[in-house]
C-alpha positions in Angstrom: 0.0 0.0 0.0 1.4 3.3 -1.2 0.7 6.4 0.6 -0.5 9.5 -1.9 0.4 12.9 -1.0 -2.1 16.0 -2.5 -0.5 19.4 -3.5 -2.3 21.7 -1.6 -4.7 23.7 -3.8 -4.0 27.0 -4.4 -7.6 28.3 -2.9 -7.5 26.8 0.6 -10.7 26.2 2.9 -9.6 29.6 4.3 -9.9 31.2 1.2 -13.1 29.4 0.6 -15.0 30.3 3.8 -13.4 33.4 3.3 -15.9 34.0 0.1 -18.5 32.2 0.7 -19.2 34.2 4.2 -18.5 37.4 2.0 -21.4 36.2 -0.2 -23.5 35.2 3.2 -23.1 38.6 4.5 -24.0 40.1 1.3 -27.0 38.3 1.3 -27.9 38.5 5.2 -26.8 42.8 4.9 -27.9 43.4 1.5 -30.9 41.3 0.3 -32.4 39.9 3.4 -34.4 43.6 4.4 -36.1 43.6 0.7 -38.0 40.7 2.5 -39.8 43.2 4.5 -40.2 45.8 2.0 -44.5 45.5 2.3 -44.4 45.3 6.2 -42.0 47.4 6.8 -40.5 48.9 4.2 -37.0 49.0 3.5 -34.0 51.0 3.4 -31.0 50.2 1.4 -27.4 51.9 2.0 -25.7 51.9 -1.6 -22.0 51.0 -2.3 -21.7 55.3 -2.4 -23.0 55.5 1.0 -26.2 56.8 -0.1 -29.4 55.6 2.2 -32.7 55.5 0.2 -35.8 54.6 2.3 -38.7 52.6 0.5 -42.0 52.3 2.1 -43.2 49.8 0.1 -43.3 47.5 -3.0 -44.7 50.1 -5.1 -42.7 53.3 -4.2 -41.1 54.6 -6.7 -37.6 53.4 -7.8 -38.1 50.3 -5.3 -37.7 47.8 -7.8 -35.1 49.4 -10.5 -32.8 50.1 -7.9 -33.3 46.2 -6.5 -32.2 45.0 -9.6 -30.4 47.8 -11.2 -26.8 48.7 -9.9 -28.0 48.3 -6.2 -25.6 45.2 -5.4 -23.0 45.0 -8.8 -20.7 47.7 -6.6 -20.3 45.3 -3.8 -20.0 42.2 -5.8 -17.2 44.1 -8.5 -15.8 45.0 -5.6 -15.7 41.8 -3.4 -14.1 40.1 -7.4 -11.2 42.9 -7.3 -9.9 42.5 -3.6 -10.1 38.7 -3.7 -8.4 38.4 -7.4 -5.8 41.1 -5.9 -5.2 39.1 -2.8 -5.5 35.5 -4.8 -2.7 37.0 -6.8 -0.4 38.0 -4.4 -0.9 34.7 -2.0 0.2 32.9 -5.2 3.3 34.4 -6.1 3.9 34.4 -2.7 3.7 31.2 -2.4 4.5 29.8 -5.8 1.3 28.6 -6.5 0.2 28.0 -10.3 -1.5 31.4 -10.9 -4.4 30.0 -13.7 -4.9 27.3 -11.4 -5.5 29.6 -8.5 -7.3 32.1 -10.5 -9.7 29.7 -11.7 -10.4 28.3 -8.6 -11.3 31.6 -7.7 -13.6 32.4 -10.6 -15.4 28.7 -9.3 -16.4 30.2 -5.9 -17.2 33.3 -7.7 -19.4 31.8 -9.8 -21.3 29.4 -7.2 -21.5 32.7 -5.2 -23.3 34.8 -7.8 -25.8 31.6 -8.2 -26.8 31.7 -5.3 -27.0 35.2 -4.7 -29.0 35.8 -7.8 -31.3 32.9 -7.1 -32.1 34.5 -4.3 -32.5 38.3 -5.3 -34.8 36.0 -7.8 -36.7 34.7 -4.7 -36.9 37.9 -2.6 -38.5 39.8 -6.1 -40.8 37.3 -6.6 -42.2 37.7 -2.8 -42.0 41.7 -3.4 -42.9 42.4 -6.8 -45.1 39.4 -8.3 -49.1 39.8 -8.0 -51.3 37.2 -6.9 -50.6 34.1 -7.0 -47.1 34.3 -5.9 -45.8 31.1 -7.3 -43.3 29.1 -8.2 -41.7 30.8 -11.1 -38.4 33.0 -10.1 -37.0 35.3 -12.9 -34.2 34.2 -15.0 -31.1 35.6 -13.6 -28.8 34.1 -16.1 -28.1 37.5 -17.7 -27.0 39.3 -14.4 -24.7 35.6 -13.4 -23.0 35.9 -16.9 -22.6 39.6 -16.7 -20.6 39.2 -13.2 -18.5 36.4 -14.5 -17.7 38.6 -17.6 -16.1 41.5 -14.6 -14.6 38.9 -13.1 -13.1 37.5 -16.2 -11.8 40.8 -16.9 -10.3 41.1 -13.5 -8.4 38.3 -13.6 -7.3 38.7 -17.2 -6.0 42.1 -16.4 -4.7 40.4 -13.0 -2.7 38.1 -15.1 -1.4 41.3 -16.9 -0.4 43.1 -14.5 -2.9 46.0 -14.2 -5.9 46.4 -11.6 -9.6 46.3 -13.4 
């Protein structure tokens, strides 16, 4: 019997948690208060430091600013500190920069899922009419336009500017 030794992966579990409780606070800070938008109304801080106060579903701007530009700032953001820091653990450490960079784009990309899905969720509560069922908008279009940033932050990564 032969003992096998892994290479440890260039995106540890630190770097993993690290990400996925980035996305979890996004979520909990972000998107869980649009839950109460009829009850109680929300109020959203932007990425600018702007705070807007809805009172409910139907005031004006509510749902444009849900899905337009309210949460991109913190995501582009999130993609350029962690492809940043990705970068500089790797050639710190010697790590195979695609390898580590795509591992990156992985989490990424299971974070904007699941972030999206449930914006998706959250708007149908909020904005559908009666009956509120099952179907949740498509949010293919906003996932792909993410991993397009985060493409390009990591392709300029790789060339040595900042997106």
């Amino acid at each position: 019997m032969s003992i096998v030794f892994s290479k440890p992966k260039p995106i540890d579990a630190e770097v993993r948690q690290r990400i996925r409780d980035a996305f979890s606070r996004l979520l909990w800070d972000r998107i869980r208060p649009w839950v109460y938008l009829d009850s109680e109304g929300v109020e959203a801080t932007t990425f600018d430091g702007r705070v807007l106060r809805f009172e409910n579903r139907d005031a004006p701007g509510a749902e444009q600013l849900f899905w337009n530009d309210y949460i991109e700032p913190f995501l582009k953001e999130l993609c350029r500190s962690e492809v940043a820091t990705t970068v500089a653990r790797a050639k710190a450490n010697g790590w195979p920069m695609r390898r580590a960079l795509s591992e990156l784009r992985a989490e990424f990309l299971a974070g904007f899922i699941r972030l999206y899905w449930t914006m998706a969720d959250v708007h149908r509560q909020a904005w559908s009419g009666p009956p509120r069922g099952p179907i949740r908008r498509d949010t293919s279009a906003e996932v792909d336009r993410m991993m397009a940033f985060v493409d390009a932050t990591i392709e300029a990564a790789r060339a040595g500017r900042t997106a």
